[in-house]
N, C-alpha and C positions, 0 to 999 in steps of 0.2 A: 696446543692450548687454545680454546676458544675465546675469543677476546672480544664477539661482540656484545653489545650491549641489548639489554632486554628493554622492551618497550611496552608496555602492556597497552592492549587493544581497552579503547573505550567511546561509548555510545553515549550521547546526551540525548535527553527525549525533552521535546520543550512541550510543556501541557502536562499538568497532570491531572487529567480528568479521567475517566475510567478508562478511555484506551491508553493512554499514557503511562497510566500507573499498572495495567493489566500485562502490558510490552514491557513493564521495567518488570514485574515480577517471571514474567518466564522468562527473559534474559538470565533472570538471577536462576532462576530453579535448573536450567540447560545450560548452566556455566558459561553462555556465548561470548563473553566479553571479562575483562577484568577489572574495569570500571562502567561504574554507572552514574551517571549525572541526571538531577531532575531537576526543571527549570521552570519555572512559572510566575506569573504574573503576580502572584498569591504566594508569597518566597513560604509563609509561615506554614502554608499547606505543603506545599513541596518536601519542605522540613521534615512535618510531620508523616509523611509517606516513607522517605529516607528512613525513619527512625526506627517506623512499625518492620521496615526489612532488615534493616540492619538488626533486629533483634531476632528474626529468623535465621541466621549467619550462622551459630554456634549449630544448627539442622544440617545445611547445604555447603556452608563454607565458601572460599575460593573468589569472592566478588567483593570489591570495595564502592559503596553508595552513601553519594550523598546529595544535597541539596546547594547547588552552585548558582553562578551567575552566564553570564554571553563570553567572558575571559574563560571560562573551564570550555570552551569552544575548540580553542588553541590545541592542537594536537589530537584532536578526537578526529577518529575514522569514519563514525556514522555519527552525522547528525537527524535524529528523527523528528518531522514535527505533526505533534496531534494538537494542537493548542488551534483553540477557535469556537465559535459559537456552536452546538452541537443539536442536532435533529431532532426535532419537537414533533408529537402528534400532528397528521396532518400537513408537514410539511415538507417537500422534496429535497434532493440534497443541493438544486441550482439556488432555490430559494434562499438557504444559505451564501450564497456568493458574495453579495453586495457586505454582507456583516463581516467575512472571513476575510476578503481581497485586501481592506484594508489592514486590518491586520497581520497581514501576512507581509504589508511591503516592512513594514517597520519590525517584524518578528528576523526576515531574512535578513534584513540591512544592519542588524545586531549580532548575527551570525559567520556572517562572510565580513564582517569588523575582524572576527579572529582566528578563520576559518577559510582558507581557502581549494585548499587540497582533499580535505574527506568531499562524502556521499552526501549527499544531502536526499530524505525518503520521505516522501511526505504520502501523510495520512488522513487529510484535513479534507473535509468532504465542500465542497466539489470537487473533488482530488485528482480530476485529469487539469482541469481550468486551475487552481491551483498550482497543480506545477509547473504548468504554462508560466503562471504568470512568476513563481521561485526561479525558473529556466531565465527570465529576463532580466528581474529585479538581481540574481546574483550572479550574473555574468560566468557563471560555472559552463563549463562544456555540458553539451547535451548528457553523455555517459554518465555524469555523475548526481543528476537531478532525476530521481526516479516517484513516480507516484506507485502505491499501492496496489493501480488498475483494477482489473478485473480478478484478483488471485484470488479473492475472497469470493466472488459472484461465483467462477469455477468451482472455486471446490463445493461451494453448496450444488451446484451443478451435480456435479459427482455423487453428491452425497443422497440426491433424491435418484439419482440415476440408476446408483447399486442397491438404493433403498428398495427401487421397482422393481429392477432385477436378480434382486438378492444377491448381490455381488459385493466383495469389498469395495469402497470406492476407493481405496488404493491403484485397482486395477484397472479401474475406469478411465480414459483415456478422455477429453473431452473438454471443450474451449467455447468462453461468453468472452466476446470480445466488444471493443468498442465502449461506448460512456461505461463510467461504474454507475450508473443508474436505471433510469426509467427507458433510457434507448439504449441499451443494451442490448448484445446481437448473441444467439443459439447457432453454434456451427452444426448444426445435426447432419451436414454431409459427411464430418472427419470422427462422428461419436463412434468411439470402437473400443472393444474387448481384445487385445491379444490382434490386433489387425481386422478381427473381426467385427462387421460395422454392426452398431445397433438397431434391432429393429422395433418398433414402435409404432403404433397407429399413432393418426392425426390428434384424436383425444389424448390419449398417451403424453405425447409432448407438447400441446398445448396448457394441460396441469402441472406439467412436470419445470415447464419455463418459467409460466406464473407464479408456481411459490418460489423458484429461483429467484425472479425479479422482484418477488414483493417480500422476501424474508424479514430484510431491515423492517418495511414497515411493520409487519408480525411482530419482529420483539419489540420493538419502539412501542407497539400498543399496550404489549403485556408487561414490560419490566423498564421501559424509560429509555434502555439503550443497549446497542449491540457493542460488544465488548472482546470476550474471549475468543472467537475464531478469529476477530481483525487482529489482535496479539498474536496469536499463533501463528497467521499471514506474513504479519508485518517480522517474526523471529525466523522463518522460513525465508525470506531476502534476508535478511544480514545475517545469517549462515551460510546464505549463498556466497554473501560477501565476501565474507570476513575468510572463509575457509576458499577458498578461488574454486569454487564447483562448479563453473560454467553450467550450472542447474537452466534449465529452461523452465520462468516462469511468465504469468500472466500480469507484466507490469505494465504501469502508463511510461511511454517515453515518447518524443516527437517524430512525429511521424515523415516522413521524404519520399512520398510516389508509393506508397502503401496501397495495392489495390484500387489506384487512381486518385489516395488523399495527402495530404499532406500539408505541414503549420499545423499541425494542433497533436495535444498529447489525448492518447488513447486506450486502452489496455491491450494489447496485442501480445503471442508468446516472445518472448525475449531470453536470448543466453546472457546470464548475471554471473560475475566473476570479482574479482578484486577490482578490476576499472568498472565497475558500476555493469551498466548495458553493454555487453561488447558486440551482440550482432541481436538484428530485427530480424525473424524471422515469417516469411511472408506467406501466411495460408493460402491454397489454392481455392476460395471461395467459389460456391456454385451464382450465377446470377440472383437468386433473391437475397443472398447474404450477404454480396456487396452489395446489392440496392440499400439494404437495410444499413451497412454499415453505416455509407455516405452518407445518409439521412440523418445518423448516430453525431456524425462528421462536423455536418450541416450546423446540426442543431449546438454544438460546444462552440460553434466561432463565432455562430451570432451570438453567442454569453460574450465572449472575448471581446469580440468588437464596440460591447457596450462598456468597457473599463479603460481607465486610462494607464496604458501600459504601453 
């Protein structure tokens, strides 16, 4: 006779702004969890997001959602956080820091109040500095403080990559590591098909980086803000999670003798399982891609060094 006890898996997403609310609807649609909590500053909005889903319910089924407070913390597996000031025409995602940082200590410091054991994902752009600074403020082990990283810059990666090549980018093999922004690094030594490396002229991959790196700006111009693949990104880790897939992806975690770096969070590939980050897995970088990196490196700790943390 089976006598244990059933505990259903649940994720709190604090922000609900359009990544927030975009992560709690594919959560709901891909069944990944059995509870959903949305949390925000704005309870009355929160609310009202909770309600537009839970009326989708009787369509998909299987998800209980609602609108809670930092106590529905207590027992959750993943806590996501998207909540912060969010990227305006024009401006980068460091710019953002000084607005976010703070809010960030008193976001985590309401979190690890009833939380101590989940993941904690953060989504909040500057999202390596960021979780730097969640990594300190909540005294969590490295494994369980995971940024976003580069998973998203990747797969756009991929996605122009098989666009040029007319390949699925399923199949496409290929890794932006470093800041999730503006120093952002192209491994074009490990780009391959099937082991087979890509080949590309100089133009080729100079087009093909630059609308990599400048995508966000693109949609921020045309519609206000980038959304739907950061959801899909961000459902893509807590499946990794939640389901212990030792998935290898492109997340931020602290880095320790990384290609000569180390203190600072990055996007690097990483295998993700039920303990968060379980190994860093270290690219054999050609010389200009670690130059680039460090300089990627460089430029995040002199952000860090100007905060008080």
């Amino acid at each position: 006779m089976n006598t244990s006890i059933y505990r259903p898996s649940r994720a709190v997403i604090i922000g609900t702004g359009a990544v927030g609310t975009t992560t709690a609807y594919t959560l709901m649609l891909r069944k990944r969890v059995s509870e959903i909590v949305l949390i925000d500053v704005n309870h009355e909005k929160a609310v009202g997001e909770a309600l537009d889903m839970n009326h989708g319910l009787p369509f998909v089924g299987g998800v209980k959602i609602w609108a809670g407070d930092y106590s529905d913390c207590e027992g959750a597996d993943i806590m996501i956080v998207t909540a912060g000031a969010s990227q305006k025409k024009g401006e980068t995602r460091i710019d953002l820091l000084k607005k976010n940082a703070a809010i960030f200590d008193e976001i985590v410091k309401n979190i690890t109040k009833y939380n101590k054991e989940g993941i904690l994902l953060i989504a909040t752009n500057p999202v390596d500095i960021l979780s730097y600074v969640t990594l300190k403020v909540s005294g969590f082990p490295v494994e369980r403080v995971i940024g976003s990283g580069t998973l998203l810059d990747s797969a756009r990666y991929r996605y122009l990559l098989g666009k040029h090549k007319e390949i699925d980018p399923r199949s496409i093999h290929a890794h932006i590591i470093g800041e999730h922004g503006d120093s952002e690094v192209p491994v074009w030594s490990l780009a391959n098909v099937a082991g087979v490396a890509l080949e590309l002229d100089e133009e080729d991959k100079e087009k093909i980086f630059d609308s990599t790196k400048n995508a966000a700006y693109e949609i921020i111009n045309a519609k206000g803000a980038t959304f739907y693949a950061i959801a899909l990104a961000l459902d893509r880790i807590v499946t990794a999670i939640l389901q212990n897939q030792g998935a290898v992806l492109n997340v931020s975690t602290l880095l320790q003798d990384y290609n000569g770096v180390s203190d600072v969070y990055l996007g690097v590939p990483c295998i993700v399982d039920r303990t968060g980050v379980r190994e860093v897995l270290n690219l054999p970088l050609n010389e200009e891609e670690k130059a680039l990196f460090h300089k990627s490196a460089d430029k995040l700790k002199s952000e860090i060094a100007k905060l008080d943390i």
